[in-house]
KEVEX-233105 format. One record per residue (C-alpha): residue in three letters; z, x, y. Coordinates in steps of 0.02 Angstrom, whole numbers, plus 50000, padded with zeros to 5 digits. Each point is the difference from the previous one (the first is absolute). Example, Ala and Ser with C-alpha at 12.3 -4.5 7.8 and 13.67 -1.06 7.14 Angstrom:
2
Ala503905061549775/Ser499675006950172/
// end
This chain:
829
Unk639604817654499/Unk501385013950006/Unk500065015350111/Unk499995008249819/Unk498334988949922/Unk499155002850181/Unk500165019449972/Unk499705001049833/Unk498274988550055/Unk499685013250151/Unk500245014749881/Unk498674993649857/Unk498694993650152/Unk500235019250070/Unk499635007849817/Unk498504988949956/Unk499245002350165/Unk500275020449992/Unk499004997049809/Unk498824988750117/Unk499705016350098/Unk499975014649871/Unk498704989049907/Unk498854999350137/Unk500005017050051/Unk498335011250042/Unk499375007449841/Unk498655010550066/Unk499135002850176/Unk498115000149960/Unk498515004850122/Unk499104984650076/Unk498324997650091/Unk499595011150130/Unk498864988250069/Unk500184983950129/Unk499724998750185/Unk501825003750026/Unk500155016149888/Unk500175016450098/Unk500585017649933/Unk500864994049852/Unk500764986150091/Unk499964979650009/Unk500074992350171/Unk500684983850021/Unk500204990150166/Unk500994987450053/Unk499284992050170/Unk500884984850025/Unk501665005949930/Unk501245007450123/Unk501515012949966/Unk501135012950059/Unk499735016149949/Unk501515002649872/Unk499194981349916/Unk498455007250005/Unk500455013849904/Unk500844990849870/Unk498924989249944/Unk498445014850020/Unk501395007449886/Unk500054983749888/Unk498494999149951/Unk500055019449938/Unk499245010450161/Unk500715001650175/Unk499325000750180/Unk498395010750021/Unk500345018850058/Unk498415004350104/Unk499465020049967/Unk498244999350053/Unk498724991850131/Unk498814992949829/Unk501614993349926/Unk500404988950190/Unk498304997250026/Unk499864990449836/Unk501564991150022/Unk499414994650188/Unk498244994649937/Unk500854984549878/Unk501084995450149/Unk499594982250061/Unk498925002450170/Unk501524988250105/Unk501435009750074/Unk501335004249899/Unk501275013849947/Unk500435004949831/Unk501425011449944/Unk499545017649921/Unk501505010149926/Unk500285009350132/Unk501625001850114/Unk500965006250147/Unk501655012049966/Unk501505002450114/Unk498905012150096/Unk498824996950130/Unk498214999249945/Unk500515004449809/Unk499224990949885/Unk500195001249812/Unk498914991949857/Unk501074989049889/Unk500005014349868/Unk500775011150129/Unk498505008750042/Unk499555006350184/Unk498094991350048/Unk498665013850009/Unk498624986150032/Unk500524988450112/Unk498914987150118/Unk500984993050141/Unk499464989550159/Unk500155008750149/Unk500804984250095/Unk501584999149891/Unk501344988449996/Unk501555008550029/Unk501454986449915/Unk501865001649990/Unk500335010049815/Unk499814999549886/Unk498004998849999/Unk498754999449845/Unk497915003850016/Unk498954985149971/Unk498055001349992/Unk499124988750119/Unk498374990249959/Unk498864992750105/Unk498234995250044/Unk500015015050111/Unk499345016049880/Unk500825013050144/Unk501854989549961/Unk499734993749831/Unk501005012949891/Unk501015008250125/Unk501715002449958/Unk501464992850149/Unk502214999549959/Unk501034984150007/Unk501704995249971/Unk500175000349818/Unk500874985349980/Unk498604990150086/Unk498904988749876/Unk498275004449980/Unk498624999449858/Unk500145017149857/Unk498825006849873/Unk500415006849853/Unk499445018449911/Unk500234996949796/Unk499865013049909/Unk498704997549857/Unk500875007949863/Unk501654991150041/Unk499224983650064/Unk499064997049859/Unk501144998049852/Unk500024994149822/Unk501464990349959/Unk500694997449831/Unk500524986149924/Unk500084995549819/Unk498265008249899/Unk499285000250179/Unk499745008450141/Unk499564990850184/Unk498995006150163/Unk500024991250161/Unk498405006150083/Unk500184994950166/Unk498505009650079/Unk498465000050003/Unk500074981449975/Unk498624996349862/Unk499084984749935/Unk500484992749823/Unk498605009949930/Unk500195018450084/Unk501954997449978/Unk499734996749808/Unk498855015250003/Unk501335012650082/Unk501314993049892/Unk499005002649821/Unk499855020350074/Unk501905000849993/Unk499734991949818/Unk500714982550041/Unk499514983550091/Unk500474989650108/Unk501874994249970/Unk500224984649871/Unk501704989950055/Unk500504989349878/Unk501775001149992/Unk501324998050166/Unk500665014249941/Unk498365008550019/Unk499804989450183/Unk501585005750068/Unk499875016749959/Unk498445001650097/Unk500644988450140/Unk501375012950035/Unk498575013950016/Unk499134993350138/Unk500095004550171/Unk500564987350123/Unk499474986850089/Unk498735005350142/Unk499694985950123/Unk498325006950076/Unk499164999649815/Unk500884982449955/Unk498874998749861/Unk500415015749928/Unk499844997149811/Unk499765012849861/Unk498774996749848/Unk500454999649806/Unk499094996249836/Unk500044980450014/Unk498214989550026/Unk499034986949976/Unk498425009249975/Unk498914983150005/Unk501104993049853/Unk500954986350100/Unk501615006049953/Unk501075015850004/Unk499925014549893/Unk500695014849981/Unk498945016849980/Unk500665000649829/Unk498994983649976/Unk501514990649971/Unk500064983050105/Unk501344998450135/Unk501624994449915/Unk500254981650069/Unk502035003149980/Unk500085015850137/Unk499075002950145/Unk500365005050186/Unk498734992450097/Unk500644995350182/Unk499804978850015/Unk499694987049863/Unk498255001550090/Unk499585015349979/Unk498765006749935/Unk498834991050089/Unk498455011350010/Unk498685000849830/Unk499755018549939/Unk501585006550091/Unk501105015949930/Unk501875001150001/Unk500565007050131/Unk502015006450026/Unk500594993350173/Unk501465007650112/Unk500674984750074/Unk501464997849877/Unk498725007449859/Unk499094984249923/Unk498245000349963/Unk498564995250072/Unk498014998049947/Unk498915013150083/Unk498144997550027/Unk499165014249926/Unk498895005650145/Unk501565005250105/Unk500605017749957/Unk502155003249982/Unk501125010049936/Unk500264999049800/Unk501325002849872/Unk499405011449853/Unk500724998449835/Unk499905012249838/Unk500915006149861/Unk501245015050012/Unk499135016250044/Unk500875009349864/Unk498145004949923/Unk500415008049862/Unk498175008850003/Unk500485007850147/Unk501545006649944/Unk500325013849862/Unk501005014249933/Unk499685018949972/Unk501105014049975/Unk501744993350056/Unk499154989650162/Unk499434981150046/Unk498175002250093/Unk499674985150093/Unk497924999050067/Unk500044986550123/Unk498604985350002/Unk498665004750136/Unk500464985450120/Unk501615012550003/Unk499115011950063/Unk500945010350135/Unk499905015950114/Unk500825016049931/Unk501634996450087/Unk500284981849972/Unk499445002349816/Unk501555014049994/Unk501124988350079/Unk499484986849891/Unk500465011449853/Unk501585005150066/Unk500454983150048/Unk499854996749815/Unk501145013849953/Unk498525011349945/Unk498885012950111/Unk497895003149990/Unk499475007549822/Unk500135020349982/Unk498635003249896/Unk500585016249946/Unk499185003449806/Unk498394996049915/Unk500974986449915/Unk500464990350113/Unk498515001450087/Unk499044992849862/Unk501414988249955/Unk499544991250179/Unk498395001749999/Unk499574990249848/Unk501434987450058/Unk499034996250152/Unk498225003749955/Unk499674983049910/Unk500674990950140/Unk498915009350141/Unk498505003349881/Unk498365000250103/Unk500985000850172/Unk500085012050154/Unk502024998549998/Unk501145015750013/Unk501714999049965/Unk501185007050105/Unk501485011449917/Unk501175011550049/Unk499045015150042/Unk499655003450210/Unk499655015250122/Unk500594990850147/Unk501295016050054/Unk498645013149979/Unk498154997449995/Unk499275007649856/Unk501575000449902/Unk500474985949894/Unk501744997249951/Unk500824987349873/Unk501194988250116/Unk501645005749892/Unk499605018150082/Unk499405007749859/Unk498235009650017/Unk498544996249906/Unk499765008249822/Unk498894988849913/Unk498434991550083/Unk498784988249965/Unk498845001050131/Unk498314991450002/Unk498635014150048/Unk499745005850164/Unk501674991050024/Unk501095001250093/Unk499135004850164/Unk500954990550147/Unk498684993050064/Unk500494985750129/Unk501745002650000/Unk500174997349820/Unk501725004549963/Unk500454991549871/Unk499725000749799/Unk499124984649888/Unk499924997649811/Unk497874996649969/Unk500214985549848/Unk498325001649986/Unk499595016349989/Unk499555007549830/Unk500715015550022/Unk501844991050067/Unk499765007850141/Unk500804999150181/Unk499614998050185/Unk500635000950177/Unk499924986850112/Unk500644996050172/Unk501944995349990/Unk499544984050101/Unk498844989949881/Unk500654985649892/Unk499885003849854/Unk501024996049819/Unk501395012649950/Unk500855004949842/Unk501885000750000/Unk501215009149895/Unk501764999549963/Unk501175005149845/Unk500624989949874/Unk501845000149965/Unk500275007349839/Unk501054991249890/Unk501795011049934/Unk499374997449833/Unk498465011850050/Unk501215013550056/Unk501185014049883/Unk501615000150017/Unk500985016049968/Unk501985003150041/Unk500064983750088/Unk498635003250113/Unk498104992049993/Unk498595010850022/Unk498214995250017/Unk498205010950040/Unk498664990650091/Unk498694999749861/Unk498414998650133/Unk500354997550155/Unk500135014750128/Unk500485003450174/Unk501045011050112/Unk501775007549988/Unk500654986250127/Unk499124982949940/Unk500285006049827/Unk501744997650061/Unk499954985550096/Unk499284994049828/Unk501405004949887/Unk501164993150138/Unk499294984849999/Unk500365000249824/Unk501874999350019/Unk500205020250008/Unk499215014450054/Unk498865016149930/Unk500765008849843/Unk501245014050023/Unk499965009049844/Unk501495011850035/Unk500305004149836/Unk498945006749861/Unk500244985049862/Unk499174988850175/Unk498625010650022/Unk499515001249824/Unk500164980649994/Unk498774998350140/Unk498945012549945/Unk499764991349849/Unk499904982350079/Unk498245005550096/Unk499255005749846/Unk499145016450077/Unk499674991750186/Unk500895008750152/Unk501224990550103/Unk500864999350162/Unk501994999550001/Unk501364999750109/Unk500205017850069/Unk499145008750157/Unk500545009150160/Unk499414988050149/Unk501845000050080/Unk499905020850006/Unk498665010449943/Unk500455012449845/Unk501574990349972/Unk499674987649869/Unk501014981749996/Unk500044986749856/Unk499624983650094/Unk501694995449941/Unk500475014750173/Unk500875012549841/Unk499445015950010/Unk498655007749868/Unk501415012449887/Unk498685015549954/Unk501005006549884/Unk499714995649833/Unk498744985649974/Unk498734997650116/Unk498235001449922/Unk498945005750149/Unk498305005749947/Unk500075018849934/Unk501734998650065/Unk499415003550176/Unk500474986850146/Unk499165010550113/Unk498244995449941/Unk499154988650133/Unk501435003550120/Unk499204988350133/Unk499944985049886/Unk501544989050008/Unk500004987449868/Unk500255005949800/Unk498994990049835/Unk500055005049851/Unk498495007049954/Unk499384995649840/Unk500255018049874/Unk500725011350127/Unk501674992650071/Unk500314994250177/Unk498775004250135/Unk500184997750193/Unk498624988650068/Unk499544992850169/Unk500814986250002/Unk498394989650048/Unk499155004349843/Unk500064985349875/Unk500825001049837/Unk500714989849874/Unk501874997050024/Unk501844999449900/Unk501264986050054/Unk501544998449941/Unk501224983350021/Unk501694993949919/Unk499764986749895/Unk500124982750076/Unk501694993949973/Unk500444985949854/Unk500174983750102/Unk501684991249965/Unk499644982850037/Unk501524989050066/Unk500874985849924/Unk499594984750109/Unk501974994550025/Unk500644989650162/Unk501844996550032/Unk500434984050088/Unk501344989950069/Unk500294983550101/Unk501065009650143/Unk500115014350035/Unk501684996850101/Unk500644987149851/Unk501255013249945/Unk501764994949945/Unk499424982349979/Unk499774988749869/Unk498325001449899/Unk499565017250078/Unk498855008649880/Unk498545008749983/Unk498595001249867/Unk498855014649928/Unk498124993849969/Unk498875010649880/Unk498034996250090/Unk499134997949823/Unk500584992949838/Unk499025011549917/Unk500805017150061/Unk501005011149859/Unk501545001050058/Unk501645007049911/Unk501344992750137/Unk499964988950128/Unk501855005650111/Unk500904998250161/Unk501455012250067/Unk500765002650148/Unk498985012550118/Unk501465007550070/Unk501864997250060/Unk500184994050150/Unk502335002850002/Unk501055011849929/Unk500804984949928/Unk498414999349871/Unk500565010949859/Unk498855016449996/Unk499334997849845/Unk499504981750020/Unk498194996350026/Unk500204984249886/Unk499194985550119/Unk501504987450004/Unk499814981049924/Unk498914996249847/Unk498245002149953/Unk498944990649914/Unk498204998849934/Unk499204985150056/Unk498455005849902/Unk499245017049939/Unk499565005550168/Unk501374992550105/Unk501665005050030/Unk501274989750107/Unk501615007450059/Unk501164989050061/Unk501395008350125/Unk501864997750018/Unk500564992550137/Unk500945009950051/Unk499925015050146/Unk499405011249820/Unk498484990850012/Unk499175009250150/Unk499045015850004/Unk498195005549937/Unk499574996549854/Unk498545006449886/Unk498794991849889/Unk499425012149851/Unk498535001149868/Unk499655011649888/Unk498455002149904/Unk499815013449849/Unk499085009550156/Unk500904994850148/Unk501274994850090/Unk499934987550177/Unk501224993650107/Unk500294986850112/Unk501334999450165/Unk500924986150057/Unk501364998150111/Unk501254985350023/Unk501304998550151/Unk501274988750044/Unk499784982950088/Unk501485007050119/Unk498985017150043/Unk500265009750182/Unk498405006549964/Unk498585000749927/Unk498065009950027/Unk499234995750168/Unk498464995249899/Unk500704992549853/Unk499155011449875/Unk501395009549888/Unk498815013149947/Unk498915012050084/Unk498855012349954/Unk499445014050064/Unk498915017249954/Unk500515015950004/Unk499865006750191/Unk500064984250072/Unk501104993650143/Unk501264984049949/Unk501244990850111/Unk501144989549904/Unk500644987450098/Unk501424987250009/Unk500404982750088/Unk501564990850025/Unk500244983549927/Unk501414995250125/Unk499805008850157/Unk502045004849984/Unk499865018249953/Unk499735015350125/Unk498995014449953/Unk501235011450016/Unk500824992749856/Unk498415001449887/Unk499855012949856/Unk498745005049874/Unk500075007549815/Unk498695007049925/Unk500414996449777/Unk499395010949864/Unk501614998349864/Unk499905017550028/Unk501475001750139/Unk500364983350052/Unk501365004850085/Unk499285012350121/Unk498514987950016/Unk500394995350196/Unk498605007450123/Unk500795001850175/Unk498575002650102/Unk499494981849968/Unk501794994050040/Unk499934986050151/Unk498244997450002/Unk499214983849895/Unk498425013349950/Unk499855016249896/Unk498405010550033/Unk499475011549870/Unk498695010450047/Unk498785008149872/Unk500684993549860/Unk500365007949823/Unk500254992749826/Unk502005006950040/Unk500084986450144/Unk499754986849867/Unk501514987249958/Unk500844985750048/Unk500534999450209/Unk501504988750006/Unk500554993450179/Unk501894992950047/Unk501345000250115/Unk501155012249998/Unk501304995249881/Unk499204984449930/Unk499075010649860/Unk501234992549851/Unk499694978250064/Unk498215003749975/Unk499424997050175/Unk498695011349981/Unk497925000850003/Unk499065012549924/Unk498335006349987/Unk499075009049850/Unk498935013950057/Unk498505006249879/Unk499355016650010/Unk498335003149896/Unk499765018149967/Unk498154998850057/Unk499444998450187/Unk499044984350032/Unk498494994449916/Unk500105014749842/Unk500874998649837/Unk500445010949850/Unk501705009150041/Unk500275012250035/Unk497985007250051/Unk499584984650069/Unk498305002149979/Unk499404982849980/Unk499344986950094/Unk500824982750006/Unk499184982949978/Unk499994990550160/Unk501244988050017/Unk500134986150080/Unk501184984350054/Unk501525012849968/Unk499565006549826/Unk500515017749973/Unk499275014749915/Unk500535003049850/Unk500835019849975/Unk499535003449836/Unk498494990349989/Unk498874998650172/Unk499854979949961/Unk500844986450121/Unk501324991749961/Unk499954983350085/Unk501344987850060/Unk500244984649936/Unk498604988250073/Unk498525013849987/Unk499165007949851/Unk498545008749974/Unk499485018050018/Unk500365001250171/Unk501204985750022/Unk498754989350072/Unk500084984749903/Unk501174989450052/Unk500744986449884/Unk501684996449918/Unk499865002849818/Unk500334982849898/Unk501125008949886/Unk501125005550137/Unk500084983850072/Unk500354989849828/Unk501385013849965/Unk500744997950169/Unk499984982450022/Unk501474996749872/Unk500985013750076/Unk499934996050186/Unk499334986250109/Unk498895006950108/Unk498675013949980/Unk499955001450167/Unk502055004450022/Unk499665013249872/Unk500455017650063/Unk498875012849907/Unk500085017849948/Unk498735008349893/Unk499755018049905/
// end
């Protein structure tokens, strides 16, 4: 296989296996058991007693299977750690070790101890030194902490977060949840997967198999029969059937030996030794795989008012915080139930669901910074209530606000900030541009419902692609007056940076003169409010900027994309220039593309001797179909330079470099690529290489040509070096950098280099606001200016230049022209 073939293999493996990946990412962290011998404050224990590891391996595969090494805050949290130690001697890592300082020790988060529990008789080692916990027989020694060298081997536990242990998976329709504790009988595990609304796992495909295999944790030689439990039986029948109550397919199964299963009324059970399965009696309790369709529940999810509510399922159920980070983790925050509407919107959302039921609902409501005084958690104070009587009386530390499903009168509660309970999440819908009014070139839009405070209502519009309205002129204001339809609004004007001197958010200065239409005329009303709305018959109004409103965005429109023309320009060589059968061809990517001409030139001229007018490319051309173009060179010295492949659409035009040197070059790039491209700001060394070794620097010069003074085109501060830095780069800096030796220019000895300057810094697109986010590219495909897409190399396609393949077409048109595909230098626009 050629150096070429082997790459082009490498590069495909590396682009399926990154689609591997992104396909098998975490969907969604859900809350598991709290349960199980091994459960403590929100965490799963898991001990390893016959396994033996340095510290740093320790950690990495505590960190493998989603937790890390147990940080010890509290005498109940050791104790119950020490009590399911093993009664022999031992030590076991805890996360815990020493710094450069004597007797510092440092948590692995970086914390200092405040609870420690050391033996008095300690070891004193050479550093570095980690804290293990010792167990024993003896109760006085048996949990005491002592220090060893940390690269010394000794047994480890590991502290798993719940929430991040236990994770569904997605794959396909479904969604997958290795439960590894509290190990469970066929029965109970069955039972604790139908509350997450699945079952136990059905594996019928490898795909299926493999994905799950890959999930696992590894091999742990003091549990060698460590086996976890999915939705495969016998159930008395003799043979094998799924819980579907389809049989077991003959054609695909896993199972460990020819002889196994060898046990009557056994359960599949997914090993770790190399992943095959084996048949579990059901007495014995493991861990399980759950199975169940995605959790997109679409009764749980609905819109009001401009927002997505999300009510999660009660085995959901979190504390106040967690459910808010849940929510923001999801790009939304806890519900503000700020109106009777929406207020009675969620309440007969969620009422069928908890009919009958005790539940309250957490939302965004709290007096956790001052007792007695309860708060919405965007800062703005409480307006409208709901409150269930004699509520709310902050009794037992109840902090905390809860929706009452139940209750007839939709009322609410408090309720301790620590209880699980299910939440209701909120976040606003992207409104589409046909939903907002365009005047003079800018798009306006008034939230129609939804309400908040002068700084999420910006964060909102910003979100949005712009920013709060600034109506600075009188046709504006009128527009958005008329837009809200006889609601008040917030809009971009206030006077946070410097009281009494109001600022558009834009940082122009309000012009008093003339037009603005302050309320009675008088700015001074409500002098210690900062933020301005426009209140609903009586012009603008200073508010606190807490209070919640609706809101005015404006945005410029999203720009037209110009899609490009899929067009590669190849050639056999590169450095075939001057010789016989030196060409190049043009390659349209689709049959099917409009085009009105197909056209090569010459990029620029590379002598004085090339008349100044003369882009012509030299040779002939000829179409060896509609959407290829083969130009065949002279061979002649006129045959060298860059060249250009051009389409042009009725809407566009796209271009292709290529460059072609002589067989008999000095030089030529250090890295063999002609082009180069670059982003505005960037840093770029173009560099150079001798083909002969004959030449000293000194002798070396560099032009920079543009056709627009060829002549004074020499840059002498890159004279005598084989590199030219620029730094910071500009769209001026782009154009062809030609190398030689002094006075060689004219016999074409030269190399050269085509720099590429795109007008937008890296990752954004639409020149010249750059205000767009690329695609992600991969396998060197490039963002496209004008569009955002990628635009991938030959070899890859796809969105994100992921798939990688060599079209047939390109190879059947190719083939004819040159021997090998894989001798076939590329360039692509």
């Amino acid at each position: 296989m050629s150096g070429d073939s082997i790459l082009g293999w490498l590069r495909m493996f590396l682009s399926l296996t990154l689609i591997w990946i992104l396909a098998s990412i975490t969907v969604e962290c859900q809350e598991c058991s709290t349960s199980g011998s091994n459960v403590f404050g929100g965490y799963q224990y898991v001990f390893y007693h016959g396994v033996h590891k340095t510290f740093s391996d320790t950690r990495a595969l505590c960190q493998s299977l989603g937790g890390d090494m147990p940080i010890i805050t509290s005498a109940g949290q050791n104790a119950f750690i020490a009590t399911r130690l093993p009664t022999r001697y031992g030590n076991y890592y805890i996360g815990l070790e020493g710094t450069d300082k004597d007797d510092e020790y440092k948590w692995i988060d970086g914390m200092d101890p405040e609870y420690t529990n050391w033996d008095s008789s300690l070891n004193n080692p050479d550093k570095p030194y980690c804290a293990v916990m010792r167990s024993s027989g003896n109760s006085s020694v048996n949990g005491l902490w002592n220090r060893v060298t940390c690269t010394s081997t000794r047994k480890h536990i590991c502290q798993i977060p719940i929430d991040d242990y236990c994770r569904w998976q997605e794959l396909g329709e479904s969604q997958y949840l290795i439960k590894f504790a509290p190990r469970a009988t066929p029965s109970a595990a069955r039972e604790t997967c139908q509350s997450y609304g699945g079952d136990l796992a059905i594996i019928k495909t490898a795909e299926v198999n493999n994905f799950l295999k890959a999930l696992l944790p590894p091999f742990n030689p003091s549990d060698p029969y460590f086996c976890f439990l999915f939705g495969l039986s016998r159930s008395g029948r003799g043979t094998f059937y799924w819980l579907d109550d389809t049989a077991l397919d003959p054609r695909y199964n896993d199972w460990y030996t020819a002889t196994e299963p060898n046990e009557a009324d056994t359960w599949g059970c997914l090993g770790t030794r190399g992943g095959p399965w084996y048949d579990q009696v059901p007495q014995l309790s493991s861990p399980y795989i759950c199975e169940r369709t995605r959790v997109s529940d679409k009764n749980s999810e609905a819109s009001f008012g401009g927002l997505d509510y999300f009510t999660s399922p009660s085995w959901l159920a979190r504390s106040f915080s967690d459910a808010r980070t849940y929510c923001q983790y999801h790009g939304a925050d806890l519900a503000l139930i700020k109106s009777h509407d929406i207020n009675t919107f969620l309440h007969v959302r969620n009422s069928e669901e908890y009919s009958g039921s005790d539940d309250q609902i957490f939302f965004g409501l709290t007096d956790q910074a001052d007792e007695g005084t309860f708060i919405w958690i965007d800062g703005t104070p409480l307006q409208y209530s709901s409150w269930k009587s004699p509520e709310p009386n902050g009794e037992n530390n109840e902090n905390c606000a809860s929706l009452l499903p139940s209750n007839p009168n939709m009322g609410w509660d408090d309720a301790s900030c620590n209880g699980i309970r299910p939440f209701i999440c909120e976040r606003y819908q992207d409104v589409p541009e046909n939903e907002w009014s365009r005047l003079d070139g800018t798009l306006y839009y008034i939230s129609q419902s939804s309400m908040t405070s002068y700084s999420f209502a910006r964060k909102y519009c910003q979100d949005q692609g712009g920013d709060l309205a600034q109506p600075k002129t009188n046709e504006i204001n009128m527009h958005l007056i008329q837009l809200a339809g006889g609601n008040s609004y917030w809009f971009g004007l206030d006077d946070i940076n410097q009281e009494g001197t109001f600022q558009w958010i834009d940082g122009t200065p309000l012009n008093n003169s003339g037009f603005p239409g302050w309320s009675n005329g008088d700015a001074t009303l409500f002098q210690n409010e900062r933020c301005v709305h426009q209140k609903v018959t009586n012009g603008w109004r200073k508010l606190p900027c807490t209070s919640y409103s609706r809101f005015a965005c404006e945005k410029p429109p999203s720009p037209r994309q110009i899609l490009p023309v899929r067009l590669m320009a190849a050639t056999p060589s590169p450095y075939g220039g001057g010789q016989v059968n030196s060409s190049f061809v043009c390659l349209l990517g689709s049959e099917n593309e409009e085009f009105l001409t197909l056209s090569t030139r010459r990029l620029v001229r590379l002598t004085e001797a090339i008349n100044s007018d003369s882009y012509t490319a030299p040779g002939d051309s000829n179409g060896a179909s509609s959407v290829v173009l083969r130009q065949t060179l002279p061979t002649t010295m006129d045959g060298l330079g860059f060249y250009e492949c051009s389409a042009v659409t009725a809407s566009r035009i796209t271009s292709a470099p290529l460059g072609i040197l002589p067989s008999t070059r000095q030089w030529q790039p250090s890295d063999g690529r002609f082009t180069k491209t670059v982003h505005v700001g960037d840093d770029i060394t173009l560099s150079v290489m001798s083909t002969t070794g004959m030449v000293g620097e000194d002798r070396i010069r560099w032009r920079k040509i543009t056709d627009v003074d060829w002549a004074n085109s020499l840059i002498g501060m890159s004279s005598g070096s084989l590199t030219h830095t620029i730094q910071s780069a500009s769209v001026s800096d782009a154009g062809v950098y030609v190398t030689y030796e002094d006075g060689t220019l004219e016999q074409h000895q030269f190399s050269f280099i085509r720099l590429i300057v795109k007008e937008c810094p890296y990752g954004r697109w639409n020149p010249p606001l750059c205000d767009r986010l690329c695609d992600s590219c991969y396998n060197g495909g490039v963002c496209h200016e004008l569009s955002g897409t990628c635009i991938c190399p030959p070899g890859h396609a796809g969105k994100n230049c992921l798939q990688g393949k060599i079209e047939k077409s390109l190879k059947k048109i190719l083939k004819p022209l040159y021997l090998s595909l894989s001798n076939t230098f590329f360039s692509f626009g």
